[in-house]
C-alpha positions as CSV (number, residue, x, y, z in Angstrom):
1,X,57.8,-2.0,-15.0
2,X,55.5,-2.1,-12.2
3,X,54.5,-5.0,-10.2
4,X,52.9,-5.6,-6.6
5,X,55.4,-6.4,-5.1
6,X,57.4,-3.3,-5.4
7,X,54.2,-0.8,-4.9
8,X,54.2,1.4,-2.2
9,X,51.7,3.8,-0.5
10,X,52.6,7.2,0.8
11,X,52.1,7.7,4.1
12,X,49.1,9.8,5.5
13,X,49.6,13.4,4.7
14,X,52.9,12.8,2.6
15,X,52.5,14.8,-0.9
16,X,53.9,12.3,-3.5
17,X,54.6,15.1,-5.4
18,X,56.9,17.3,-3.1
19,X,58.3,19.6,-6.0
20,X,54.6,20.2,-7.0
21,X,52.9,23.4,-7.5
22,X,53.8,25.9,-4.4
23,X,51.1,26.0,-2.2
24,X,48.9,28.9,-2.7
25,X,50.0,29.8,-6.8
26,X,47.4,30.8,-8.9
27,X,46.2,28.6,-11.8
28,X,45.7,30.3,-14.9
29,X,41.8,30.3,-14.7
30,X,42.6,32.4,-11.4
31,X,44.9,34.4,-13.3
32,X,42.5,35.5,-15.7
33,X,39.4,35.8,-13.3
34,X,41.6,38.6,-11.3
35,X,42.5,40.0,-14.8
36,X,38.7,40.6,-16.0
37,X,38.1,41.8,-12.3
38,X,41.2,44.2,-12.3
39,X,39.7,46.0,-15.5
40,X,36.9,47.9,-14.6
41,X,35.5,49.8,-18.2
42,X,36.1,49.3,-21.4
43,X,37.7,52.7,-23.5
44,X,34.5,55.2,-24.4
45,X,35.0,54.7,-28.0
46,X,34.2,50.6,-27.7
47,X,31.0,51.1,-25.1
48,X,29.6,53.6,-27.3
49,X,30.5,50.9,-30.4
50,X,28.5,48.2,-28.0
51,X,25.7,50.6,-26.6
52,X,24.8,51.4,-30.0
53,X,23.8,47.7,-31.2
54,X,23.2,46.2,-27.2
55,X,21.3,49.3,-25.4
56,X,20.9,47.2,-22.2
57,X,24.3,47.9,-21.4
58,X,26.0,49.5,-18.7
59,X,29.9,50.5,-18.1
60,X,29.7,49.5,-14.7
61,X,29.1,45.6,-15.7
62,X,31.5,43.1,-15.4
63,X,34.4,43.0,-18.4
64,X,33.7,38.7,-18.7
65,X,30.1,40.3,-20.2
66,X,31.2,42.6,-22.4
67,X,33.7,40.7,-23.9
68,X,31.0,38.0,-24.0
69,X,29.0,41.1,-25.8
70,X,31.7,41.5,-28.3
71,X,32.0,37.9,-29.7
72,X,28.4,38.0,-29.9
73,X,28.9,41.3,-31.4
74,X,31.7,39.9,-33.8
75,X,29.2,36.8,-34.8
76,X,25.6,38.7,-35.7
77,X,27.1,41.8,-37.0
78,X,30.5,41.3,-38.7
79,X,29.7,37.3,-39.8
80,X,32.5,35.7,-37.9
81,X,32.4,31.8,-38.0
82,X,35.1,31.9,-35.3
83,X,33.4,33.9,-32.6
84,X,30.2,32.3,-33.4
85,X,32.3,28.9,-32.5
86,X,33.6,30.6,-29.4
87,X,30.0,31.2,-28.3
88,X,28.6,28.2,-29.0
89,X,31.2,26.1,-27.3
90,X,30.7,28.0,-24.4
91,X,27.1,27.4,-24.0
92,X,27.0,24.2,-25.1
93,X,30.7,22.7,-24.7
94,X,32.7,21.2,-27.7
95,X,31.4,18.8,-29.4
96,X,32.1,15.0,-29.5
97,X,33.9,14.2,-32.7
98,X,32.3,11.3,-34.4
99,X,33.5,9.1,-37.5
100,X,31.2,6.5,-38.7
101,X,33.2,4.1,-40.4
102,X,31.2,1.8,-42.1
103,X,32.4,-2.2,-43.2
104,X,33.9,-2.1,-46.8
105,X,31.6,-5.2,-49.1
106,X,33.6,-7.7,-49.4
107,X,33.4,-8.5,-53.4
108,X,34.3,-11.8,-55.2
109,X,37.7,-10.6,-56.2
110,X,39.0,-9.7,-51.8
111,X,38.8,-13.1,-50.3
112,X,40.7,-14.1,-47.2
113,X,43.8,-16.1,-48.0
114,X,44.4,-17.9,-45.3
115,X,47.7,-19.6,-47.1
116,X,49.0,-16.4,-46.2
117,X,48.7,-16.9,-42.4
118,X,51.0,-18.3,-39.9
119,X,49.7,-20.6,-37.6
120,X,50.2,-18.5,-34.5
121,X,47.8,-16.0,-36.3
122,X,45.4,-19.1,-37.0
123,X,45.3,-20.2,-33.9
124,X,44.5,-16.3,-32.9
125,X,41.3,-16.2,-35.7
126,X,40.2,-19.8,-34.7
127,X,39.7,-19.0,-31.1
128,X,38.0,-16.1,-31.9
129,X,35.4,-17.8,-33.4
130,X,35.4,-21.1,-31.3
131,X,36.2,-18.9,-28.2
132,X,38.1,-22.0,-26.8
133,X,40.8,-23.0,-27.7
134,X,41.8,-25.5,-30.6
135,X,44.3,-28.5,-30.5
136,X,47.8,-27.6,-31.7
137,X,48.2,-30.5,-33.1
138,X,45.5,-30.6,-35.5
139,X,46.5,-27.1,-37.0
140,X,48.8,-27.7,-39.2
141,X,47.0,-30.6,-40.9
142,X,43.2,-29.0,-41.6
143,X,44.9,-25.8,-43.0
144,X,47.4,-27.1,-45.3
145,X,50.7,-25.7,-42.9
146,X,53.8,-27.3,-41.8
């Protein structure tokens, strides 16, 4: 475990990673940017498929559009939830999940029993709600505990 004491700085212009990533790799986003840029057309078969339903088109555009083409392609015309998701998370990023979880009512029957507790864990609920802290001594007595 770490303390102050045994924390130490690295000196100026030490990595403190030296068995990191070798200088001047590629990350994958890299990887696949050189990828879409190495392809330059798309077979005729699937431009003519695209030109049909996007006339706008040209085979001289970048593949990153077409393919952007195709989901949108693949969500109007052939009803996919999936590319539709694709799209939309791209435009506007994914979305935040949210759970509203809402207090249970508390009926007659589900009462605190406070019997139950030991008196570390009353002494943890009664500072709480005093927010200072209460005298050990007096503990035991008010609450019935030994």
């Amino acid at each position: 475990m770490s303390n102050n004491d045994n924390l130490i700085s690295f000196n100026k212009g030490v990595s403190g990673n030296p068995k990191g990533r070798p200088k001047g790799s590629k990350n994958r986003s890299t990887i696949v940017r050189d990828i879409f840029d190495s392809i330059s057309v798309l077979d005729c078969f699937s431009f003519n498929d695209l030109e049909s339903k996007f006339p706008h088109i040209k085979n001289n555009m970048s593949i990153e559009y077409l393919m952007t083409l195709i989901q949108v392609n693949k969500a109007i015309f052939k009803e996919d939830t999936r590319a539709y998701k694709v799209l939309m998370e791209s435009l506007y990023g994914t979305p935040i999940k949210e759970v509203l979880i809402e207090p249970k009512e508390e009926t007659s029957d589900e009462k605190l029993d406070l019997s139950l507790l030991t008196v570390e864990e009353l002494d943890i609920l009664l500072k709480a709600f005093n927010r200072k802290e209460p005298p050990k001594d007096r503990l035991g007595s008010e609450w019935g505990l030994k």
